[in-house]
GUMI-940558 format. One record per residue: residue number from 1; residue in three letters; x, y negated, z of N, C-alpha, C in turn. Coordinates in Angstrom, 3 decimals. Layout:
BEGIN
<site NUM, ala, <X, Y, Z>, <X, Y, Z>, <X, Y, Z>>
...
END
This chain:
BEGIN
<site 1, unk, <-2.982, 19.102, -7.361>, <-2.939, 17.710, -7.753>, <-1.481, 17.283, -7.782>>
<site 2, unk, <-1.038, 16.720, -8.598>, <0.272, 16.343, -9.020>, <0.320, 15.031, -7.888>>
<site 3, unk, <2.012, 14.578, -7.785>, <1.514, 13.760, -6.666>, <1.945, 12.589, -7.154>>
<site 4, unk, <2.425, 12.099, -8.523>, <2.325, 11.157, -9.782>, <0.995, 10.627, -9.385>>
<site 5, unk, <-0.176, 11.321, -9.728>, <-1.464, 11.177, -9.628>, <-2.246, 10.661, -8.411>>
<site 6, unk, <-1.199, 11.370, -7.312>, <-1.799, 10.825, -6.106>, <-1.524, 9.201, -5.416>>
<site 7, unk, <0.135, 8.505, -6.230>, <0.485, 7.397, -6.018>, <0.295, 6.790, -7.042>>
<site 8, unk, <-0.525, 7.165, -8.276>, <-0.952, 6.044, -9.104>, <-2.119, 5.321, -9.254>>
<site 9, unk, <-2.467, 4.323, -9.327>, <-3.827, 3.563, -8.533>, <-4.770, 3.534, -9.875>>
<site 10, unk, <-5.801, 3.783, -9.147>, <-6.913, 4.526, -10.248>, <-7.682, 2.854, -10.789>>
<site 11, unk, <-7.710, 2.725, -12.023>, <-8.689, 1.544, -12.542>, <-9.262, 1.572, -13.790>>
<site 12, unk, <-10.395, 1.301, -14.527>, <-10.899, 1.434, -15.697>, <-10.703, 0.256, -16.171>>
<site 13, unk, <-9.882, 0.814, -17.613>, <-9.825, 0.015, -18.517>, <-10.958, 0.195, -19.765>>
<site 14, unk, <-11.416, 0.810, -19.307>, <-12.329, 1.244, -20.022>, <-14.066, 1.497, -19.901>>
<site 15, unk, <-14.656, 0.434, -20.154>, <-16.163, 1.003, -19.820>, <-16.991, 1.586, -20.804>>
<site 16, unk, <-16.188, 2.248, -21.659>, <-17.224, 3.204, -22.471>, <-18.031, 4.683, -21.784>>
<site 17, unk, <-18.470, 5.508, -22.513>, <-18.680, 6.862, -22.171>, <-17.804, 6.952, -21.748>>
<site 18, unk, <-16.808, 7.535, -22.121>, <-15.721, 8.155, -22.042>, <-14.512, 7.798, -20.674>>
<site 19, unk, <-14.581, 6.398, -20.988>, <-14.047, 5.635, -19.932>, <-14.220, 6.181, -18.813>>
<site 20, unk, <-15.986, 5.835, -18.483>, <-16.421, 6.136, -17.405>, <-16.309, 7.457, -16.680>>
<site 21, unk, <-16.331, 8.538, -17.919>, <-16.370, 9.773, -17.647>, <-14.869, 9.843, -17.087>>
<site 22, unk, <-14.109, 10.020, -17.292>, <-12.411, 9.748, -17.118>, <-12.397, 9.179, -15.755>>
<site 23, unk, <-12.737, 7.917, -15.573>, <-12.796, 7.904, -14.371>, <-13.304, 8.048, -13.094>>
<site 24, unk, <-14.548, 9.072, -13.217>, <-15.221, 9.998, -12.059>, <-13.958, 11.286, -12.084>>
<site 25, unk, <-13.404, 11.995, -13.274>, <-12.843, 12.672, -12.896>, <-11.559, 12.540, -12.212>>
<site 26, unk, <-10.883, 11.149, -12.486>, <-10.149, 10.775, -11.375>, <-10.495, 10.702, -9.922>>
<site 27, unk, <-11.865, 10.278, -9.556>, <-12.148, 10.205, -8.278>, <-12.560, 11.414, -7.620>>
<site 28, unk, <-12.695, 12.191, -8.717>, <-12.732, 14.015, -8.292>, <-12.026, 14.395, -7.787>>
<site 29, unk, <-11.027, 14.060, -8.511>, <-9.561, 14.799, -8.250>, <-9.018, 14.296, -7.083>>
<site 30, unk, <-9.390, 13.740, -6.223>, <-8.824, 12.846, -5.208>, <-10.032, 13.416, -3.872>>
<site 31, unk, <-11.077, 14.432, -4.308>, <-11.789, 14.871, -3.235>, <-11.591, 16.032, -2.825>>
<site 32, unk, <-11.306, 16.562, -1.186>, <-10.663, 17.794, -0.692>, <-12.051, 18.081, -1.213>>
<site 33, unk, <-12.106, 19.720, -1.695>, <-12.595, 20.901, -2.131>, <-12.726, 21.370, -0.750>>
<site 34, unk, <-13.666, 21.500, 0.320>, <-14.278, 21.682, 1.520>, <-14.477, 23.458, 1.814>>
<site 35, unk, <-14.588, 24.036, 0.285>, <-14.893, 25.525, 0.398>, <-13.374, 25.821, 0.832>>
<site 36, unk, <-13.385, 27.027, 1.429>, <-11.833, 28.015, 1.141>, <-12.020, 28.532, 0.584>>
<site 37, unk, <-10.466, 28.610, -0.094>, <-10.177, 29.794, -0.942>, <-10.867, 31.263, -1.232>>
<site 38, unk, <-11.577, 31.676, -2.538>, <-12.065, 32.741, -2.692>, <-12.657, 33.490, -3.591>>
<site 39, unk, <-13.186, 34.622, -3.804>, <-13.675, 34.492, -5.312>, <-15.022, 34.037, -5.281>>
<site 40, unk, <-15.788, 33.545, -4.796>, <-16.944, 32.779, -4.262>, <-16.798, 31.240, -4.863>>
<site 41, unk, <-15.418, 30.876, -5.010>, <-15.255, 29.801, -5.469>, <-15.336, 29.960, -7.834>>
<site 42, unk, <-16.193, 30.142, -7.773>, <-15.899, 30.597, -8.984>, <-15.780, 29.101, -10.207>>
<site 43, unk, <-16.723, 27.604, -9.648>, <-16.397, 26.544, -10.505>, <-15.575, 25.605, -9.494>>
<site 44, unk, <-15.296, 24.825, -10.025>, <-14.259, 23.989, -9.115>, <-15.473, 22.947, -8.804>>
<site 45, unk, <-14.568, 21.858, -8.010>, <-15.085, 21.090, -7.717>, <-15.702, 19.751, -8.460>>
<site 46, unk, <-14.980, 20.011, -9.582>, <-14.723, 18.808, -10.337>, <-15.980, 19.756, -11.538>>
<site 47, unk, <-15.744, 21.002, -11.805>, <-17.181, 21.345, -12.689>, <-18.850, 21.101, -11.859>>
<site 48, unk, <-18.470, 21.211, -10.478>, <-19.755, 21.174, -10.068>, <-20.245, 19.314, -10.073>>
<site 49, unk, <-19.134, 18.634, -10.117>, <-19.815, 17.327, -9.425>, <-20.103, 17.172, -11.078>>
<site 50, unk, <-18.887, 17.134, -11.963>, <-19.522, 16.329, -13.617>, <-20.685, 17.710, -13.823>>
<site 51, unk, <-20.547, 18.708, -13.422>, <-22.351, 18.965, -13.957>, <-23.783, 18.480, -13.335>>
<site 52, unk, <-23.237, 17.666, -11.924>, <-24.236, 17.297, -11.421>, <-24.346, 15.795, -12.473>>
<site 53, unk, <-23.665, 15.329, -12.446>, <-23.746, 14.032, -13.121>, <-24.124, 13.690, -14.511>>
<site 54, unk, <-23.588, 15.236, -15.015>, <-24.267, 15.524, -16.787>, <-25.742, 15.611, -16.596>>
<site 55, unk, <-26.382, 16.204, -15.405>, <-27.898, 16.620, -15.394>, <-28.635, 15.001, -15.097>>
<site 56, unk, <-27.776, 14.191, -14.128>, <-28.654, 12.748, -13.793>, <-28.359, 11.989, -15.153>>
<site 57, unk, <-27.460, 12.126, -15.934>, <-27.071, 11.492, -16.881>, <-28.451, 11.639, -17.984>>
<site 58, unk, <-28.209, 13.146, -18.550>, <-29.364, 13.480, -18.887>, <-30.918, 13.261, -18.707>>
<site 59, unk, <-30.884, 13.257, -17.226>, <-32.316, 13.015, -17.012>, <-33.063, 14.224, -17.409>>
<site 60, unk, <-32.193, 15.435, -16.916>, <-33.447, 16.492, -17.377>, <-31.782, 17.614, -16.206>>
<site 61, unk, <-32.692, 18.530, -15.466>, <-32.459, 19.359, -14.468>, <-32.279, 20.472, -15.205>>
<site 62, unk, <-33.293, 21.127, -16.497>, <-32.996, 21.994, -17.267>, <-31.755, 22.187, -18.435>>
<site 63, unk, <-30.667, 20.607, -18.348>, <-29.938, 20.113, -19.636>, <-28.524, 21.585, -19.337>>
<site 64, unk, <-28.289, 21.942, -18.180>, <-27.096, 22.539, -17.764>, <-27.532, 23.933, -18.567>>
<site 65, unk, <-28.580, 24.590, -18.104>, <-29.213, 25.802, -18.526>, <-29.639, 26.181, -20.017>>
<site 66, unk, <-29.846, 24.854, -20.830>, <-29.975, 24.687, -22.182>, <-28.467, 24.949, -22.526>>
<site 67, unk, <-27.701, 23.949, -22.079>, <-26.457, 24.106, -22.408>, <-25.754, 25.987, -22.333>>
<site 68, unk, <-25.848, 26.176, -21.280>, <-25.496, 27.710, -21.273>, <-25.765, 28.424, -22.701>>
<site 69, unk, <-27.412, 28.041, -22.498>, <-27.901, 29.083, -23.722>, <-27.411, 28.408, -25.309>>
<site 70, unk, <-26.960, 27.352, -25.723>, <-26.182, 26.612, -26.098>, <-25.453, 27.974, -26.263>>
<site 71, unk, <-24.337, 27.440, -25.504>, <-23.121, 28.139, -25.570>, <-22.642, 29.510, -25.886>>
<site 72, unk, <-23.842, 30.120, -25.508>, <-23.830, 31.787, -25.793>, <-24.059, 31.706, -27.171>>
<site 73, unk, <-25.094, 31.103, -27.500>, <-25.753, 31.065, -29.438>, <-23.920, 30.416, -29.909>>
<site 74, unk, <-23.765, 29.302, -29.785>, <-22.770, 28.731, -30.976>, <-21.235, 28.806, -30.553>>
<site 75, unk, <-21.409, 29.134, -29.026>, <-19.488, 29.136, -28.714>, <-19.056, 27.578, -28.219>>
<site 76, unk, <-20.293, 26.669, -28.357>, <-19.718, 25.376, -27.880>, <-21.315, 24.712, -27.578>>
<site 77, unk, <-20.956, 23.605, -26.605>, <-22.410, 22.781, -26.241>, <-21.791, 21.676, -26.078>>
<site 78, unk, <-22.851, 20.663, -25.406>, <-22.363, 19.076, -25.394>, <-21.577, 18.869, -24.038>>
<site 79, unk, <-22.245, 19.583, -22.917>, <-21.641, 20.003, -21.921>, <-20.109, 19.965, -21.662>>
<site 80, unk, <-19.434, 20.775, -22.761>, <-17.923, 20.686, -23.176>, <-17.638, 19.334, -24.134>>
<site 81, unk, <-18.084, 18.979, -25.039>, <-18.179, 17.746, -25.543>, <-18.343, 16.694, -25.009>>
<site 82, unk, <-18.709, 16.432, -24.182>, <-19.428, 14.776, -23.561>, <-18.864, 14.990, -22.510>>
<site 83, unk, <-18.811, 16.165, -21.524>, <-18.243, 16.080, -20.135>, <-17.392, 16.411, -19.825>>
<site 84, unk, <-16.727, 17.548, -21.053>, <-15.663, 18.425, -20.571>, <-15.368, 19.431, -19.562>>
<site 85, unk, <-16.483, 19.778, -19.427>, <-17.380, 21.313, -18.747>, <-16.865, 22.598, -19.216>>
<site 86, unk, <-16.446, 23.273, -19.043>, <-16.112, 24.475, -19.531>, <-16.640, 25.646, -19.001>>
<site 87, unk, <-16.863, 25.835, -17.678>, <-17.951, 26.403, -17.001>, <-18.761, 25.408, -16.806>>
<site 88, unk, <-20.495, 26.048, -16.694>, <-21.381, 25.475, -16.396>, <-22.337, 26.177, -14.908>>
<site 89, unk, <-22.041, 25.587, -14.099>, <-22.873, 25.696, -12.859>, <-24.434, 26.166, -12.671>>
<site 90, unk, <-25.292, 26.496, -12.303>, <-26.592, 26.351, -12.447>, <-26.908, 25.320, -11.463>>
<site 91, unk, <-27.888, 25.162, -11.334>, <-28.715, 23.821, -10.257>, <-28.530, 24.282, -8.707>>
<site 92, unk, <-29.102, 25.546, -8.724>, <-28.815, 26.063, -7.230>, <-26.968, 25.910, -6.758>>
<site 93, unk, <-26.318, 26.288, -7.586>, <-24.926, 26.159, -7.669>, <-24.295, 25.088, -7.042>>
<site 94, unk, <-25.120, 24.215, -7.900>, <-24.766, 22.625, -7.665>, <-24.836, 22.455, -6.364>>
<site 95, unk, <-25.971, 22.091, -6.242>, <-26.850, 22.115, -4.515>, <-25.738, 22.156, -3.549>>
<site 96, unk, <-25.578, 23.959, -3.213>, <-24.935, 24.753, -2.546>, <-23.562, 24.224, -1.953>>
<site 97, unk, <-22.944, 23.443, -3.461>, <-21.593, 23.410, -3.558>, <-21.436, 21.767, -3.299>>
<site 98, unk, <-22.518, 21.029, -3.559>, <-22.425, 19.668, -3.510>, <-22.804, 19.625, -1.985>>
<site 99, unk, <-23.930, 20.243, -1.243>, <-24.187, 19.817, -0.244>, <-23.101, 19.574, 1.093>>
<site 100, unk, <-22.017, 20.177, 0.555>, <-20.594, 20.070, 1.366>, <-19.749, 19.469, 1.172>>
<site 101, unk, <-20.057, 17.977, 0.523>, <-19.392, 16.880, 0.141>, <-19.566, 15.844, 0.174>>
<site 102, unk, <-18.849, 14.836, 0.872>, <-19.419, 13.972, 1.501>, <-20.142, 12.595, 0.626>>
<site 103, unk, <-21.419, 12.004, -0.159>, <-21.886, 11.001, -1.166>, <-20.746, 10.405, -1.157>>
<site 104, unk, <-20.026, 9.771, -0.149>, <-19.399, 8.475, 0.163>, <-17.938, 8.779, -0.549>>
<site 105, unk, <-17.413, 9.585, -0.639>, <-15.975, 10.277, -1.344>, <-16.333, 9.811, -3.118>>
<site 106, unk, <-17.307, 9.789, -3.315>, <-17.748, 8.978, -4.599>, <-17.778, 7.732, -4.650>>
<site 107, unk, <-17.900, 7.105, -3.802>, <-17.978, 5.764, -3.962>, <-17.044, 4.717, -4.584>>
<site 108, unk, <-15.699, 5.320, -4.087>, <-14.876, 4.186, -5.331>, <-15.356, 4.593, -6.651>>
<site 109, unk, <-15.805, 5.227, -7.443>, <-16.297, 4.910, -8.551>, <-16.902, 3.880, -8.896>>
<site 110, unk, <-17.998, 3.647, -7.982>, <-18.697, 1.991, -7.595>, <-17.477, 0.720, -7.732>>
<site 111, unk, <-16.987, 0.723, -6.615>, <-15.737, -0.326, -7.076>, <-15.271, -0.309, -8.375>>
<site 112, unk, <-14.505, 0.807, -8.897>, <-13.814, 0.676, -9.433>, <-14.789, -0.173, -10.899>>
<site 113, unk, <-15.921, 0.589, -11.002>, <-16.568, -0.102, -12.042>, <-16.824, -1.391, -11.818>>
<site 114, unk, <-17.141, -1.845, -10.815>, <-17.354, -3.351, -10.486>, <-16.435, -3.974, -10.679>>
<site 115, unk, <-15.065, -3.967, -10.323>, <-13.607, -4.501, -10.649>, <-13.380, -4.639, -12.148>>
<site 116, unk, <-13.785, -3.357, -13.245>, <-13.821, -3.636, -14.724>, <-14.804, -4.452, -14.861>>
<site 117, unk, <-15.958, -4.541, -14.507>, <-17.038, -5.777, -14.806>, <-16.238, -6.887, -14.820>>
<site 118, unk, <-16.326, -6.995, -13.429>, <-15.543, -7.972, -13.354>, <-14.527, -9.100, -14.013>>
<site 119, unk, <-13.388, -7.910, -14.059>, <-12.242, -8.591, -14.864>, <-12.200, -8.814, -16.460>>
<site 120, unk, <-13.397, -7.486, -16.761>, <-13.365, -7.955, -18.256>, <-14.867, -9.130, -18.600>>
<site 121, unk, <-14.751, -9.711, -17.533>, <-16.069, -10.980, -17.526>, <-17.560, -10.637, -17.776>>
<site 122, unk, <-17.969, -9.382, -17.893>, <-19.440, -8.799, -17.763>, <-20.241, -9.731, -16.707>>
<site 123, unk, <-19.731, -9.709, -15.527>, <-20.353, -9.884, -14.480>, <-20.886, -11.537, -14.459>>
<site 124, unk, <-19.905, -12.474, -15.173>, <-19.972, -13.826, -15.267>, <-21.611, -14.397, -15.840>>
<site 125, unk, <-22.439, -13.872, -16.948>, <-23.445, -13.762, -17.276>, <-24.582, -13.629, -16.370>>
<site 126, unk, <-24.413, -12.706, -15.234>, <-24.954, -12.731, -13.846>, <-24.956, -13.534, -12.463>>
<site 127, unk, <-23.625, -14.515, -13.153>, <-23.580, -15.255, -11.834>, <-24.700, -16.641, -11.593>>
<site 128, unk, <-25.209, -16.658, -10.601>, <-26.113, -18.072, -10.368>, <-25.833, -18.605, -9.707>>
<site 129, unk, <-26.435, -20.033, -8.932>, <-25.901, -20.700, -7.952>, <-24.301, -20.712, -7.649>>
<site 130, unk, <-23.907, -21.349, -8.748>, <-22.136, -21.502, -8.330>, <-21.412, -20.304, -7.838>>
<site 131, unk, <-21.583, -19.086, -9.406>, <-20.894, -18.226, -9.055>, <-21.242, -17.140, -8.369>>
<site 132, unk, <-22.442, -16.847, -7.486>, <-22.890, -15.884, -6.859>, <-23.349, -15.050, -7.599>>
<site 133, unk, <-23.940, -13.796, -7.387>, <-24.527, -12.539, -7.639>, <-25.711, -12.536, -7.163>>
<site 134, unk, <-26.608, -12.510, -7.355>, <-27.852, -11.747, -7.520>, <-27.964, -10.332, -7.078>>
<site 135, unk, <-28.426, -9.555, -5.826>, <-28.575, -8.253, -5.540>, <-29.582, -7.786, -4.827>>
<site 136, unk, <-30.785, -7.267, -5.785>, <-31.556, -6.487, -5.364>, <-31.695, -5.047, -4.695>>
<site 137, unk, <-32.554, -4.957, -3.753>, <-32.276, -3.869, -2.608>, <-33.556, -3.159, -3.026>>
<site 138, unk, <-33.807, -1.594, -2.666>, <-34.188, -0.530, -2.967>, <-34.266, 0.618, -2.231>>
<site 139, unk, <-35.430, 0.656, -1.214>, <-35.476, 1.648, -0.095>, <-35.548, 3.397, -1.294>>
<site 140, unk, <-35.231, 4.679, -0.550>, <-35.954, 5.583, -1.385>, <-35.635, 6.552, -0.314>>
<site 141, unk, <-36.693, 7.698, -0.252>, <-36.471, 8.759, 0.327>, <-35.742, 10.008, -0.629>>
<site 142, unk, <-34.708, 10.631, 0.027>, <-33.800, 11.116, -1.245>, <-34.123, 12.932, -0.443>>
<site 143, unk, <-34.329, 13.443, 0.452>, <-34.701, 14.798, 0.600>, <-35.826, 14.512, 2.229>>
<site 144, unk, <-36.320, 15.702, 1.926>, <-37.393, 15.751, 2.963>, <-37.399, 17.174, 3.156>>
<site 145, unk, <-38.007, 17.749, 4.553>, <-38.198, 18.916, 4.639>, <-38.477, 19.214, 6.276>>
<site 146, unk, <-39.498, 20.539, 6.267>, <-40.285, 20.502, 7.359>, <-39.225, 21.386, 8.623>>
<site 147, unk, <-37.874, 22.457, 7.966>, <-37.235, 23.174, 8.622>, <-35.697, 23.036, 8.594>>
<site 148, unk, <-35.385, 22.547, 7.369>, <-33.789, 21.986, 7.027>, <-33.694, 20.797, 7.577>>
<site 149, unk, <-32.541, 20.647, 8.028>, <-32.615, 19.674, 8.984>, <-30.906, 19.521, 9.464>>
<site 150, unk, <-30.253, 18.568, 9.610>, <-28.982, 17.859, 9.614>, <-28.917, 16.997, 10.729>>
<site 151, unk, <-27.709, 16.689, 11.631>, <-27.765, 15.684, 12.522>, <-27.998, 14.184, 11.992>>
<site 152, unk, <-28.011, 14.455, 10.687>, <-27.655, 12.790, 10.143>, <-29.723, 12.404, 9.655>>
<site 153, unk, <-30.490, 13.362, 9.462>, <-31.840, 13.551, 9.470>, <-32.188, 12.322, 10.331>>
<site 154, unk, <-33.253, 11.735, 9.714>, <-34.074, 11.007, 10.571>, <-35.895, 11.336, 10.347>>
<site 155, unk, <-36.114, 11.582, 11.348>, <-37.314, 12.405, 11.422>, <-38.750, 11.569, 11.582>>
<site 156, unk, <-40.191, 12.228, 11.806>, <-41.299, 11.837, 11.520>, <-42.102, 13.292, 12.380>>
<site 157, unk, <-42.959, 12.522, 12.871>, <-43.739, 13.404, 13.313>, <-45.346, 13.536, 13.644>>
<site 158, unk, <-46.520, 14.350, 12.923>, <-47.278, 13.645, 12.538>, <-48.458, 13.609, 13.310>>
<site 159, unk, <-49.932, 13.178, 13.285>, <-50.233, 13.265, 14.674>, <-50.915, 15.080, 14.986>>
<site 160, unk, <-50.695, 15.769, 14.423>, <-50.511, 17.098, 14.353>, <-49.583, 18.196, 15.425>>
<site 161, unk, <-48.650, 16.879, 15.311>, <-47.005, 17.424, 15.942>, <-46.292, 18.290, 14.589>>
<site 162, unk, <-46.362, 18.213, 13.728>, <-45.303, 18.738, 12.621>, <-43.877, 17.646, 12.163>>
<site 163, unk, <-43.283, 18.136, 12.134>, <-41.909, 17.472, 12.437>, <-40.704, 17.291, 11.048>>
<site 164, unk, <-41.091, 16.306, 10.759>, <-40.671, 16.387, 8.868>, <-38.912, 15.635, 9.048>>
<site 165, unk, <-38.196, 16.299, 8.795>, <-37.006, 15.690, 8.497>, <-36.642, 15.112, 7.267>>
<site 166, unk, <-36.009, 13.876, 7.013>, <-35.793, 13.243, 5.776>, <-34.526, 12.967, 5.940>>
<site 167, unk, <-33.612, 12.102, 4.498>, <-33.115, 11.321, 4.624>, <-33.666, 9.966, 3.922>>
<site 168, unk, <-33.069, 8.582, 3.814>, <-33.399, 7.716, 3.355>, <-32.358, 7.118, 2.535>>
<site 169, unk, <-31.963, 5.816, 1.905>, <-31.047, 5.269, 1.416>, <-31.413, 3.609, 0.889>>
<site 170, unk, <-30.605, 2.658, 0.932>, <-30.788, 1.525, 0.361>, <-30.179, 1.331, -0.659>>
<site 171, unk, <-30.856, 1.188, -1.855>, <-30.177, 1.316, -3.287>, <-29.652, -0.020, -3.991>>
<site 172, unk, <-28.610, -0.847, -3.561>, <-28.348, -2.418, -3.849>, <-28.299, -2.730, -5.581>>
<site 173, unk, <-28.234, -3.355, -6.546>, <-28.185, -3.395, -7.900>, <-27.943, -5.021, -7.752>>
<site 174, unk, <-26.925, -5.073, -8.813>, <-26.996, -6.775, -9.549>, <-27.557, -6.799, -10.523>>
<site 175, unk, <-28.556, -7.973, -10.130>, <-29.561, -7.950, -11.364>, <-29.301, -9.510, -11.878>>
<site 176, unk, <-30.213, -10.174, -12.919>, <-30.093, -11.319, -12.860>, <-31.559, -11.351, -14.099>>
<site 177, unk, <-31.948, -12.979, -13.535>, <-33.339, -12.673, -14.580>, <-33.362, -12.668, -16.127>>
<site 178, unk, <-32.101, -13.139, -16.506>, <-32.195, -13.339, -17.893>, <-31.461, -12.132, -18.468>>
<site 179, unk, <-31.062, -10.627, -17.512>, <-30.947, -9.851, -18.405>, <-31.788, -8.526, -17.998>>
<site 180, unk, <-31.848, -7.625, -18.876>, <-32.288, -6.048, -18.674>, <-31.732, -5.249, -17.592>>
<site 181, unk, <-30.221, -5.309, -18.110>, <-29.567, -4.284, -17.194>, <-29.131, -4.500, -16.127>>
<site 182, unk, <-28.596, -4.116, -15.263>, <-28.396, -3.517, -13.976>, <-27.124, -3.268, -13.573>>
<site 183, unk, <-26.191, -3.362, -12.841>, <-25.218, -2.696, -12.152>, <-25.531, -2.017, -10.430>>
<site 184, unk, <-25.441, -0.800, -10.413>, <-25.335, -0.482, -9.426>, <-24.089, -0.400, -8.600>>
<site 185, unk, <-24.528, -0.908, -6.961>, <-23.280, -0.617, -5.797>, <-23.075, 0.224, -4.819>>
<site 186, unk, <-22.607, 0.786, -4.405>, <-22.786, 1.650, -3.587>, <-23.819, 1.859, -2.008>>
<site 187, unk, <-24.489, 3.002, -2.984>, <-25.628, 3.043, -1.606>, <-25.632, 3.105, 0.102>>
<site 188, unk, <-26.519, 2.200, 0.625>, <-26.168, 2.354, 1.991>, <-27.269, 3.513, 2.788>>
<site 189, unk, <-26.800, 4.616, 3.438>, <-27.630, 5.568, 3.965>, <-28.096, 5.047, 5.170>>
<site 190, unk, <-29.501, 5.277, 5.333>, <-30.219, 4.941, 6.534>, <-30.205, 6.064, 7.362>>
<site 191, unk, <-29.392, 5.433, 8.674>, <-29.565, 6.983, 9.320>, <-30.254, 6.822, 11.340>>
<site 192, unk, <-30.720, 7.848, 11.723>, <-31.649, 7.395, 12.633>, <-30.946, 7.232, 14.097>>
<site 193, unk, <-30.870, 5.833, 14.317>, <-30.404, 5.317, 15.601>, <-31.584, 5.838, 16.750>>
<site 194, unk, <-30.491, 5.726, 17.618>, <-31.224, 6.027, 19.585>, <-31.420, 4.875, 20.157>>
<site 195, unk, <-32.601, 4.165, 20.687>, <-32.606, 3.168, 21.798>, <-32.090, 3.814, 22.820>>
<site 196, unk, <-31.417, 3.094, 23.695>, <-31.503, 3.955, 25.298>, <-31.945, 2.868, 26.032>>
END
């Protein structure tokens, strides 16, 4: 990382595709790479997160693997076009390589898009009551599992005694009634407190 890059302050001027895309890979570039050095490291960090984000983008888990086969037939896919992918990860890949990174190292992306709302007056259309925001909340269970299991897990246990580990999350959005769309803010993780 150049260190130009590291003292220049990241903001979108831009909320197109492209924009947006541009500026996740800025906030990439600004996340320690957690693996060491090796040939194990074979996509970077920045191919694994925009292929995770090409697949939610997509809305299809199979779009990375199409793309491959893509790529072998014509020498080019959208993958490299739209995301600027050059290697493509598989899903397990992803997983593997994402699960060692922390959600929250993403999160100025959230800001930063909210700040372009913002300033380029998007957000004004949403405001009610003298200027406020409107923000709807959104429980979801985001992994579950009966043997994987994390300190940050908050668990369930059933009257069986089987012992299900999850995580959870609160999904905030500005909404407002007179429009369709949505802005999302950065999610808050529910994680399982101790009485003593």
């Amino acid at each position: 990382m150049s260190t130009d890059f590291a003292e220049r302050k990241m903001e979108v001027n831009d909320l197109s595709f492209d924009g947006i895309v541009h500026c996740l890979n800025e906030v990439i570039g600004k996340i320690d790479d957690p693996r060491s050095v090796s040939n194990a490291t074979k996509y970077s960090l920045r191919e694994t997160i925009l292929g995770a984000f090409a697949a939610f983008f997509m809305q299809n888990e199979s779009f990375l693997e199409y793309q491959r086969q893509l790529n072998s037939r014509c020498g080019r896919d959208n993958a490299q076009s739209l995301f600027g992918l050059e290697k493509i990860p598989t899903v397990e890949q992803i997983r593997n390589i994402v699960d060692g990174v922390a959600a929250s190292s993403l999160f100025p992306l959230f800001g930063l898009i909210y700040q372009a709302l913002r300033s380029m007056g998007f957000l004004k259309a949403y405001e009610i009551l003298r200027g406020n925001l409107l923000v709807a909340m959104d429980g979801t269970n985001y992994y579950s599992s009966e043997k994987v299991n994390c300190p940050c897990c908050s668990t369930k246990t059933s009257k069986q005694g089987k012992v299900t580990y999850f995580h959870q999350a609160l999904l905030p959005v500005i909404v407002s009634p007179d429009h369709e769309s949505v802005f999302s803010l950065p999610p808050e993780f529910i994680l399982q407190t101790f009485i003593i």
